[in-house]
N, C-alpha and C positions, 0 to 999 in steps of 0.2 A: 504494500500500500504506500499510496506517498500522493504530494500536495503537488498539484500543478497549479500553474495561473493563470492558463488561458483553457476554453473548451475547445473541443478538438471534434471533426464532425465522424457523430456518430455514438456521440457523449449523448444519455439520457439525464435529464437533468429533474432534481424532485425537493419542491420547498416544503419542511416540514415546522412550524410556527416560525415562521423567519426565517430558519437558517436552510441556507440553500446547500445542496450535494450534487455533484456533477461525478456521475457514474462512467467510465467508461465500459463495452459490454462485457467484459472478462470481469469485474469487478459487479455488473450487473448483477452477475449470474450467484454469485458469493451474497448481495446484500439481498435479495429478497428473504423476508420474512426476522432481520436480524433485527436487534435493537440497541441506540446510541446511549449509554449514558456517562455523565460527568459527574467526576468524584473530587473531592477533596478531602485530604484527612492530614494526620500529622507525618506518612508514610510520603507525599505529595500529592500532584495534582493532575488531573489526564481525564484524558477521552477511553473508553471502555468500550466495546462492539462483539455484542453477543450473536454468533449464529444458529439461524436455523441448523445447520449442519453439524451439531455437538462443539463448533469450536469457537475461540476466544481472536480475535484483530491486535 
């Protein structure tokens, strides 16, 4: 996984309360059904990505 800055054609792009995600289709295929969530603790701080597929992002 990793951050690009610009879309790239062929990128599915999907706002979920504001925050925008821009999927390319190999990455597509991995986030259906996953879920984002942000943590914070004394451990630090991150983005978390549960998938449908038994694994962890």
């Amino acid at each position: 996984m990793s951050l690009e800055e610009t879309e790239e054609l062929g990128d599915t792009v999907v706002e979920v309360d504001g925050i925008r995600f821009v999927l390319d289709p190999q990455a597509l295929k991995w986030a259906e059904g996953a879920t984002v969530d942000y943590r914070q603790s004394i451990f630090g701080k991150g983005f978390t990505v549960k998938t449908s597929h038994g694994g962890n992002c």
